[in-house]
C-alpha positions, 0 to 999 in steps of 0.5 A: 500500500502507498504512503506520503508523509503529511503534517499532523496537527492533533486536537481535541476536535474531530474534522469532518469531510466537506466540515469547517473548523476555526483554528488560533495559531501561535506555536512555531511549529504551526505557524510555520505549517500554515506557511508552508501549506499556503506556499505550496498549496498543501493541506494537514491532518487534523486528528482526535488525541487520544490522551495528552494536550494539544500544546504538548510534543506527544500523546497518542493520537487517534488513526484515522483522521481527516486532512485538512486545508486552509480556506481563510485567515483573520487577525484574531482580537488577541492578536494572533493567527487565526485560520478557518479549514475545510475538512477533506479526505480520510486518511489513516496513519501508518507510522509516526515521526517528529519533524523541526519544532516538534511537527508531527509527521505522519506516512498516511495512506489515504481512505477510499472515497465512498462510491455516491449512493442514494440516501434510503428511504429510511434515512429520509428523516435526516434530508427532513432536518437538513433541508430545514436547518436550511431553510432557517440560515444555516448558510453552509446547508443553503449553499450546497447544490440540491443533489447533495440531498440526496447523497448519503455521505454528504448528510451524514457528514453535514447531520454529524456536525450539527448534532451536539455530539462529543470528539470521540462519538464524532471519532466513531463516525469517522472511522466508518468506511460505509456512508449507509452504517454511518447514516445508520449510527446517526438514526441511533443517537437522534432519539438522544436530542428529541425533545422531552 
């Protein structure tokens, strides 16, 4: 199986396919990561540590991640760098080493796309709750093309991140390679955040 190296930028957070993610920039090894991104037009991964902080060198992280690229900068009120990403591709991580100022690398082989399905028919709940979180303002659901309503991985991305799920349920999710079990999974956790 191919490998290639990527950066790794473990977090608290899961990113999810086609997701957003605002991240603060202030350690070294970051900052010269978002340089070299933007120069060469690359991307990172983001993944789940499984123990250990953000800030430290090491803490075991997590295998399957989601890579990363940079879609927007701002000054944040602190003064610092502020970047927003786009969640892309899955990859799993093969080995592990630490680059120039404690950077992560990771040699990663990359997660098969899903083959574009039909959402089923018992799933049609989920396209109901997207379809009116559209139609109240959520703007990235607004914005997407009306196919991607009816495609199974795509709402069960979009369904993931709008449900107040914590970093290792959205962990469990990533690691699905079906977009069918995954939308299966979320059926499961709704009755969780019905209203009494």
């Amino acid at each position: 199986m191919n490998t290639e190296a990527l950066p790794l930028f473990p977090l608290n957070s899961v990113l999810l396919p086609g997701g957003w993610l605002d991240l603060r920039i202030f350690e070294t090894r970051y900052l010269d990561l978002v340089r070299d991104c933007t120069r060469h037009d690359t991307g990172f991964g983001i993944v789940l540590l499984r123990e250990g902080s953000e800030t430290a060198v090491v803490g075991a992280a997590h295998e399957v991640g989601c890579e990363a690229r940079i879609i927007d900068f701002s000054t944040l009120p602190d003064g610092l760098l502020g970047i927003r990403v786009e969640g892309r591709r899955r990859f799993r991580i093969r080995s592990e080493s630490v680059a120039a100022h404690a950077l992560r690398v990771a040699q990663i082989a990359w997660c098969a796309d899903a083959a574009p399905q039909p959402v089923p028919a018992q799933y049609a709940v989920l396209v109901t709750i997207l379809e009116r979180l559209a139609e109240h303002g959520d703007s990235q659901i607004s914005a997407a093309a009306k196919s991607s309503f009816d495609d199974a991985d795509w709402v069960g991305w979009r369904m993931l991140e709008r449900l107040a799920l914590d970093a290792p349920e959205k962990q469990v999710a990533l690691e699905l390679d079906d977009p069918l079990q995954r939308l299966q999974w979320i059926i499961e956790q709704l009755p969780r955040f019905q209203a009494e």
